[in-house]
N, C-alpha and C positions, 0 to 999 in steps of 0.2 A: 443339485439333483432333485430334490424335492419341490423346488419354487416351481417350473412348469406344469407339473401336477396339478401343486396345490391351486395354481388361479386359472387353470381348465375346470378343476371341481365347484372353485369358488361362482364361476360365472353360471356353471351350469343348475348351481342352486339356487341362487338366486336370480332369475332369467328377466326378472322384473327391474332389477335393479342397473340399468345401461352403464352411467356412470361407473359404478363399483368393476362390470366387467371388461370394460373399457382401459383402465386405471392398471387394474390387475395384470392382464395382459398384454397389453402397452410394455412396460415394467419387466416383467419377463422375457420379452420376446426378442427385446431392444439390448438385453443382457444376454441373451442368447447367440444372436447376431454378433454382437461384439465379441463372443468367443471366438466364433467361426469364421471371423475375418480375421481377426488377431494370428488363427492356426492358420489360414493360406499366406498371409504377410509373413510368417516365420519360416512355414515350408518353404515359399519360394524365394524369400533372401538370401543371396550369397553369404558365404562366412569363409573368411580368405583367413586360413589356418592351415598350421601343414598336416601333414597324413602318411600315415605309418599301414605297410603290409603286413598283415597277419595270416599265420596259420593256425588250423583246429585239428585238431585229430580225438581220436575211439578207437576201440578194437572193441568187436563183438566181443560180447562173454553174458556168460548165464551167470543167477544166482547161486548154484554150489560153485560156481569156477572161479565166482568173484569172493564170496567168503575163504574160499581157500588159500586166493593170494593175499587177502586182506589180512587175515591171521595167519600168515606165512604157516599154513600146515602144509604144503605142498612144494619143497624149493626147487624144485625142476620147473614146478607151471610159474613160480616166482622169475625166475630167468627167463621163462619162454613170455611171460607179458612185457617184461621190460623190453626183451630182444626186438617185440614187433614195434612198441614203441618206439626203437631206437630207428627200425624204417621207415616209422609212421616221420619220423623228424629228417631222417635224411631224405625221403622224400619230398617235404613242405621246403628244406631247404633250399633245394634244385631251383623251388618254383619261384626263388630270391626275396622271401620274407623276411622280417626282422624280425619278427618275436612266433614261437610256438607256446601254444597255448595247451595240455592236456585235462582233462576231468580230476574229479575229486577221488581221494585214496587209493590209488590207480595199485600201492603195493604199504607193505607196511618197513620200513625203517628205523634206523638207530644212527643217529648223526656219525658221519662218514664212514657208515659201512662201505661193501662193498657195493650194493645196490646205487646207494648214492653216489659214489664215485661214477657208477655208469651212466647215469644219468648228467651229472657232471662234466663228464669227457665227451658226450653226446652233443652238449651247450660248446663246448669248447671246441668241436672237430669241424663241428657243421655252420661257427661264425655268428648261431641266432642267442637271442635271449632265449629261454626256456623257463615261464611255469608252471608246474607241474604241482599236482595236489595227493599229500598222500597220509597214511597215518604213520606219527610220528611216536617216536618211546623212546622216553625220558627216564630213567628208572624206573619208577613203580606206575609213573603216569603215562595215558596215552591223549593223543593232541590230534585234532582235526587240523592237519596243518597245509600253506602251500610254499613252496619255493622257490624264489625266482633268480636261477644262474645268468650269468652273464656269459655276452659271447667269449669272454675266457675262462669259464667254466668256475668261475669265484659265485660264491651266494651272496646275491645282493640284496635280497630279504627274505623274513622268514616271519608268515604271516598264521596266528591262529584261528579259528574258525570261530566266531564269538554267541552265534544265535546256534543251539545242537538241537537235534531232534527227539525230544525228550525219550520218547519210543524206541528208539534204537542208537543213541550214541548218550545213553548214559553213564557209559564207562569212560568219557571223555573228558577232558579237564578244558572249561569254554577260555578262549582267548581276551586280553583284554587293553591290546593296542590296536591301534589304527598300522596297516599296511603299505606306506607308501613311500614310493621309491622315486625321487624326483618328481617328475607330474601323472606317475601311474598311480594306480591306486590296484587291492587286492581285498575281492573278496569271497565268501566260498558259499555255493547255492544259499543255503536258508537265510543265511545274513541280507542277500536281497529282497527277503519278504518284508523288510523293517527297514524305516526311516533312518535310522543308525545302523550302522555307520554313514550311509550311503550320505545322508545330510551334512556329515565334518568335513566326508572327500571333496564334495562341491564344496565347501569353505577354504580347504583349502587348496585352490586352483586346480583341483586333479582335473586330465583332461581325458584321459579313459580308463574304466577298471576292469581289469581281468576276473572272470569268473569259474574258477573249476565247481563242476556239480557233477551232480549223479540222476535225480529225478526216477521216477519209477514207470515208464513208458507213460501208461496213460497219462500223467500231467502234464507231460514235457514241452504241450503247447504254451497252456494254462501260466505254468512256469517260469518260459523263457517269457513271456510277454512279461509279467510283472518287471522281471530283469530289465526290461527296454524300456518298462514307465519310467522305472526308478534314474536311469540316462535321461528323461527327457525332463523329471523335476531337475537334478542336478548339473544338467548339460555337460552332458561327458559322453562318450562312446563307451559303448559297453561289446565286449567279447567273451561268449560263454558259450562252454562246452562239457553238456547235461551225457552223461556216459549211458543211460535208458532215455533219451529225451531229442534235444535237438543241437547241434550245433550253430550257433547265430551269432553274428558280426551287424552291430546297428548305430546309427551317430549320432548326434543329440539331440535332433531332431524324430527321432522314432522312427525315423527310415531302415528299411532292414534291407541291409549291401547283399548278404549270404547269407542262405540256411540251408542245412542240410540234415537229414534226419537221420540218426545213431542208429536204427535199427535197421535200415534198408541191407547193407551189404554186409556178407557173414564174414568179410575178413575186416569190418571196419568202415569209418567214414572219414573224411579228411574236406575242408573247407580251406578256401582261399583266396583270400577279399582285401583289395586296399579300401580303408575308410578314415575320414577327414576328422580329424580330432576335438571337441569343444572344449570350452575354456573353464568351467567350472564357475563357481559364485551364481548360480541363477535366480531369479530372481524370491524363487521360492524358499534359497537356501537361508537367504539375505531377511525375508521377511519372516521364515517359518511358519508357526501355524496363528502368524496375528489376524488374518481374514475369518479365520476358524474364530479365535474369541471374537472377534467384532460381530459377526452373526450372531455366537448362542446372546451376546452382549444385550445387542439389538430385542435379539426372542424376547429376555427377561423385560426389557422394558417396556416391550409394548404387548407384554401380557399383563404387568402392572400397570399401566395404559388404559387396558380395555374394560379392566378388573372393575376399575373404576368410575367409568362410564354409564350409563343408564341400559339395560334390557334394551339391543334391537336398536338402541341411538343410531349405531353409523352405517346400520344395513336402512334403515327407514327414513335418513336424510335424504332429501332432495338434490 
């Protein structure tokens, strides 16, 4: 990011010097180009992998409607979210999806209450996977947590939320496994702003990860796109569903199949997109951040390099 800059500035200070700007941007530009070919070679190559229909769903809700089901102060509007939910599901099912996807802490539970059974008999009536994000209590603890039923209504994992938002889920207890179910991987909004987990799924072949979130309207762009890098270091498909934010289905190439935006319609939004699955292991997962030292690497030695040098030596050669 800094190299174009820096030998645009470089040349323009010293305008005397041809060589040196020559050199300089040569160098950059030639590294530049090799990005930007590299990204249409990748865009436009096939990737012959199979592919899985998803559905997204939201229900509209305000901030007092949503603290209220979150802290189950209210068990009428507790049942009345699950209930739309449950048409938010029978309806994606209709559309022949395999997996439902819902937002983060959509209600608050206590392992197989009865919430969770409905939720469960929802995964089991209607044939889909279903993960769903909600807050979870444990005795004295509560858990940012998500859940993913199977289409016979069995939990086939149970994923904690591991990066909290120090500001408002400090009564939270952060999670400290990895989420994955076969070649899915599971993770919950803020956990996408960090390299981790998102860096182990790509290690270990995940080929898409599920994302419930929440986002607070204004980010929701801002947000979901992070989501979509974080797929295109990892090469996996990513599906996330921001409850103030966006709904977005994108493949591992940063192509975006569906979006749809949570706050458009007052009963809800609902998405539904087939998308091609990646293979996980990219090659950034493979090498990590070894380009990152090779640079600062580089920096230190040809600061000791130059250190050493004479006043103006290799601006004033010939």
């Amino acid at each position: 990011m800094a190299l174009i800059p820096a030998s645009i500035a470089l040349a323009y200070h010293y305008p005397q010097n041809r060589r040196l700007s020559i050199k300089s941007n040569v160098i950059s530009l030639s590294l530049l180009l090799f990005v930007i070919l590299f990204g249409f070679h990748r865009l436009n190559t096939p990737f012959y992998v199979s592919s899985i229909k998803i559905g997204i769903a939201s229900i509209s809700t305000n901030l007092e409607q949503y603290l209220a089901v979150a802290k189950n102060r209210d068990k009428q509007q507790v049942a009345d979210t699950i209930q739309r939910y449950i048409q938010k599901i029978d309806f994606l099912a209709q559309s022949g999806v395999e997996a439902v996807l819902l937002p983060e802490k959509i209600i608050t539970i206590e392992t197989h209450d009865d919430n969770f059974q409905r939720l469960s008999n929802a995964a089991q009536k209607n044939k889909v996977n279903l993960i769903v994000g909600v807050t979870r209590k444990d005795k004295m603890k509560l858990y940012n947590s998500a859940y993913v039923f199977s289409s016979l209504g069995e939990v086939l994992l149970e994923y904690d939320k591991k990066h909290l938002l120090s500001a408002f889920e400090s009564r939270y207890t952060p999670g400290t496994d990895l989420g994955i179910m076969s070649k899915w991987g599971i993770e919950i909004c803020k956990d996408m702003d960090f390299i981790q987990p998102s860096l182990d799924y790509s290690r270990q072949g995940v080929n898409i990860v599920f994302v419930p979130a929440l986002d607070f309207h204004d980010d929701g762009w801002s947000h979901a796109r992070v989501a979509i890098m974080r797929g295109v270091e990892g090469n996996y498909a990513v599906a996330r569903a921001g409850q103030w934010g966006l709904l977005t289905l994108s493949d591992s190439r940063g192509r975006i199949i569906e979006m749809v935006s949570s706050d458009v319609e007052d009963g809800g939004s609902v998405l539904v997109g087939e998308v091609r699955l990646g293979k996980g292991n990219s090659i950034y997962s493979k090498l990590g951040d070894s380009f990152a030292w090779i640079c600062l690497g580089t920096f230190i030695i040809l600061c000791i390099f130059l250190s050493l040098r004479k006043p103006n030596e290799l601006l004033t050669k010939p």
